[in-house]
N, C-alpha and C positions, 0 to 999 in steps of 0.2 A: 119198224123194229130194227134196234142195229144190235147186229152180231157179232161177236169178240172170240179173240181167239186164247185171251189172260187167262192163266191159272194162277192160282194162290196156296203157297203155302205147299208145292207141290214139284216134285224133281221124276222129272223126263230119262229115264233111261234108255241106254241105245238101243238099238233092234237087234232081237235074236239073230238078223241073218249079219249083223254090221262085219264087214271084213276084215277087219282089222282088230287086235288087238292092245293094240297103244293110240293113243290119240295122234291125228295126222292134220300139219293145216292143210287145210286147200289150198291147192296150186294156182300160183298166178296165170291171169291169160289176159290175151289181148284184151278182151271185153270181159269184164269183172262175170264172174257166177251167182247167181245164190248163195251159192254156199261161202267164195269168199265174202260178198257184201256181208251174210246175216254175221260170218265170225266176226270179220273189221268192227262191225260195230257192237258188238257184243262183247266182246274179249279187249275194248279200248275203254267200255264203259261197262263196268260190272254191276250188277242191282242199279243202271241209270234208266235204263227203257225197260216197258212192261212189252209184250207177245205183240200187240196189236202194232205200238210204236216199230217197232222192228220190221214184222213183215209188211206194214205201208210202207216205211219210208224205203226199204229196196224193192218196192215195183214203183213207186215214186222215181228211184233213180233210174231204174230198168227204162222206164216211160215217160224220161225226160218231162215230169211234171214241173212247171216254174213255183218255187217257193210259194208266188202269188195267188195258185191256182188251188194249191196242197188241202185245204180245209175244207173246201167243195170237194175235193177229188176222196179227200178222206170218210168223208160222210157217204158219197156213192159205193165207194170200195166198199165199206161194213156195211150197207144198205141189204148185203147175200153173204152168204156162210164163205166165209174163205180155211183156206187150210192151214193147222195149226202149228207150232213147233214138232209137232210130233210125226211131221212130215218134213222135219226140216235134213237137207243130207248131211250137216255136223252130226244127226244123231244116228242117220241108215248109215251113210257111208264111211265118216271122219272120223268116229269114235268118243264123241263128246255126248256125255250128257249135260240136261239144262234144267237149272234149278232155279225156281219161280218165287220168291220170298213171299210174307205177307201183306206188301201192297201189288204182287203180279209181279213185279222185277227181277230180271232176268239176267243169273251167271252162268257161262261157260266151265265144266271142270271134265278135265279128260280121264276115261275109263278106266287109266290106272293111278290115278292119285286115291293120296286117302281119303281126301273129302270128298272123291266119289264115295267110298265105302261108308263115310259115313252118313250122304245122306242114305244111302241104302241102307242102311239097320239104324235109323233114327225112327222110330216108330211114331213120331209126330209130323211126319211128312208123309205124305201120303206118295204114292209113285206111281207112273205107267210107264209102259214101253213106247218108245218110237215105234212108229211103221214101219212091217218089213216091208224090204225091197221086193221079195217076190213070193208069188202066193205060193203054198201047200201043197 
């Protein structure tokens, strides 16, 4: 059975605990993050990768997979539930939420623009919250 992490149709809002209230990029560092990988490629390619694309191709990079390897490695990766944007730290810690269109493709919009607001009160999108960072 493979497992996916796509939503459709459906916009991610940040987490009740998110620190911030304006959207922030992640900071560069020697060795890329998560968090900057998923933004670089998400905020250079808006509705071009769905959830799934996203989070293989940055453990792809993380794990120096060769291009040649990727499609075997992608089929093992989904083979087990991996964790979804809703765990991603643009939306706990950075202040972005992510909005999933209806083929699953995936834009970046920060918590204080208005197209955040308005997928918020679009009532044909449906919503959830990111993960918080810390429990209750």
């Amino acid at each position: 059975m493979k497992h996916t992490t796509n939503y459709i149709n459906t916009f991610i809002e940040v987490a009740d605990d998110c620190p911030v209230s304006q959207a922030e990029t992640p900071p560069e560092k020697k060795i890329k993050t998560l968090a900057e990988l998923q933004y670089e490629q998400i905020i250079k390619n808006p509705y071009r990768y769905t959830s799934d694309d996203i989070i293989f191709e940055c453990y792809a990079l993380k794990n120096n997979i060769p291009e040649s390897e990727k499609e075997q490695a992608r089929m093992q990766f989904f083979s087990k539930g991996q964790p979804c944007l809703r765990c991603s730290p643009l939306s706990k810690r950075y202040g972005f939420g992510s909005h999933h269109n209806e083929e699953g493709k995936v834009a970046l919009f920060p918590v204080e623009s208005n197209e955040y607001q308005k997928f918020l009160n679009d009532p044909a999108v449906e919503k959830v919250k990111a993960m918080r960072s810390k429990k209750i």
